[in-house]
C-alpha positions in Angstrom: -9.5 8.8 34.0 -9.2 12.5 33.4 -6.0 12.5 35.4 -4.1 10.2 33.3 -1.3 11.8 31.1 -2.1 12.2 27.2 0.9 9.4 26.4 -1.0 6.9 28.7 -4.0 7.3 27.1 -2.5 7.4 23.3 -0.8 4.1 24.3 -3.7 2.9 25.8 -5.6 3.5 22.7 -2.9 2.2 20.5 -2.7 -0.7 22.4 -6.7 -1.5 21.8 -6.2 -0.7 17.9 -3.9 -3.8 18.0 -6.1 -6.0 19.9 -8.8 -5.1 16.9 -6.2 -5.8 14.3 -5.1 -8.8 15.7 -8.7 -10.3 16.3 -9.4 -9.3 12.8 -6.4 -11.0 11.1 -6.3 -14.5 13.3 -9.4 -14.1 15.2 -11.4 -13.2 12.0 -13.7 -11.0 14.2 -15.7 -8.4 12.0 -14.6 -4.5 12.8 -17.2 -3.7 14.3 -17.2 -6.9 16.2 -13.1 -6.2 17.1 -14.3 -2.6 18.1 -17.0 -3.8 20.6 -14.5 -6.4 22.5 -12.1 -3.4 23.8 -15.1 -1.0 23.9 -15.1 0.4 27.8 -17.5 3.2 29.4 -14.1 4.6 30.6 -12.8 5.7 26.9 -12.7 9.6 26.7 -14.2 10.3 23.1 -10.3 11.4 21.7 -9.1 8.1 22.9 -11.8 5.9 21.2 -11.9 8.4 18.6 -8.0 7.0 17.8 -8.9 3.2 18.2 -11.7 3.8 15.4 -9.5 5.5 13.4 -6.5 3.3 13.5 -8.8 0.3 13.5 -10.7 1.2 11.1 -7.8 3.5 8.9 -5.8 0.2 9.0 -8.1 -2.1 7.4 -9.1 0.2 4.8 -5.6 0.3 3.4 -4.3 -3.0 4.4 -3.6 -4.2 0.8 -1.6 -0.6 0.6 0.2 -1.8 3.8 0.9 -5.2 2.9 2.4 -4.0 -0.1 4.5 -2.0 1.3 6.1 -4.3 4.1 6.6 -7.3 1.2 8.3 -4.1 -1.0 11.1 -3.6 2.4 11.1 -6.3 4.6 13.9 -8.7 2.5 13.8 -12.3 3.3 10.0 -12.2 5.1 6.4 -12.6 3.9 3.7 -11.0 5.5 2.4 -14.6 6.4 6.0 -15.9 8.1 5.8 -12.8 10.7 4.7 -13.1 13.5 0.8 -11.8 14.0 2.0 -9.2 16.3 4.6 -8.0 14.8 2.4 -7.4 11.4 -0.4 -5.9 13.3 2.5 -3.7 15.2 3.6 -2.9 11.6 0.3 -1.9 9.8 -1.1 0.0 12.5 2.5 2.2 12.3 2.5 2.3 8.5 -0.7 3.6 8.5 -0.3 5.9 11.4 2.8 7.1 9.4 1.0 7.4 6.1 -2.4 9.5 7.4 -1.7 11.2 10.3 0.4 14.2 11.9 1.7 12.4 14.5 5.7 12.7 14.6 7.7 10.0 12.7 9.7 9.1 15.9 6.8 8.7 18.5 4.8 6.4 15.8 8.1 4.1 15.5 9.1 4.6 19.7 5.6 3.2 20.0 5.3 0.7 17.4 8.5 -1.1 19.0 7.2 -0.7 22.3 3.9 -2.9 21.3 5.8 -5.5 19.8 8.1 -5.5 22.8 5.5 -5.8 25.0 3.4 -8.1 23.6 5.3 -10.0 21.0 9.8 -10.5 22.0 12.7 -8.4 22.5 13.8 -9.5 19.0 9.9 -8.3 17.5 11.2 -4.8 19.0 14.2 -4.4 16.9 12.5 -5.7 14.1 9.6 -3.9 14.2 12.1 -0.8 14.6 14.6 -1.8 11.6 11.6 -2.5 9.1 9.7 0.6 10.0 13.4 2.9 9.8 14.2 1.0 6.3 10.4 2.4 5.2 11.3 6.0 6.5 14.8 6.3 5.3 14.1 5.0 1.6 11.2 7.5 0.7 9.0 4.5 -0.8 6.2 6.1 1.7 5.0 9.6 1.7 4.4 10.7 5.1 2.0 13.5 6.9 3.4 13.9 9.8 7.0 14.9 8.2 7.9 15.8 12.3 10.8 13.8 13.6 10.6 15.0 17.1 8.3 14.4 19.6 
């Protein structure tokens, strides 16, 4: 797998953070449970490293997260989205919130998970909720970055 580009692999890894958080929110899996189910011998140690730490980063500051989407997200409780679409959500809020990575690849990727694995509507709202939460301030950011 060393001949896969970096993106790939982020993606990949992004994509198996989601899987966890998914399995922990319906599936009520345990973490390390979650973890072990997209666990594969082909994971370079970066990659996994950013499953864990999404995984992981994302259920330590889920009540932080949740609070957050109820505080922007008008007209929608965290219970009447879609399972996707919230896991999409908290992974990228927390992405957003503690770590460098550039505003604008967190939210590309965000709506390109929902996209993929939720609708084309889960997309665009994935994309205006995550936009309202940059453009209002109500969440300090690390990775201040726009660009990717």
């Amino acid at each position: 797998m060393g001949g896969r580009p970096k993106q790939a692999m982020r993606r990949r890894a992004r994509e198996a953070a989601l899987q966890v958080l998914f399995q922990l929110d319906v599936g009520r899996l345990g973490l390390e449970d979650a973890l072990a189910s997209v666990a594969a011998p082909d994971w370079l140690p970066e990659d996994w490293a950013l499953v864990v730490t999404l995984s992981e980063g994302t259920q330590a500051h889920l009540a932080e997260i949740d609070a957050l989407i109820a505080h922007v997200a008008e007209h929608w409780t965290i219970d009447r989205m879609a399972a996707v679409d919230r896991n999409v959500l908290r992974m990228a809020l927390f992405e957003l919130r503690h770590t460098t990575t550039p505003v604008r690849v967190i939210i590309n990727e965000a709506v390109e998970l929902a996209k993929h694995y939720s609708t084309e509507e889960s997309g665009r709202f994935v994309n205006g909720l995550l936009g309202q939460v940059v453009r209002s301030g109500v969440l300090p950011l690390v990775g201040q970055a726009t660009d990717a």
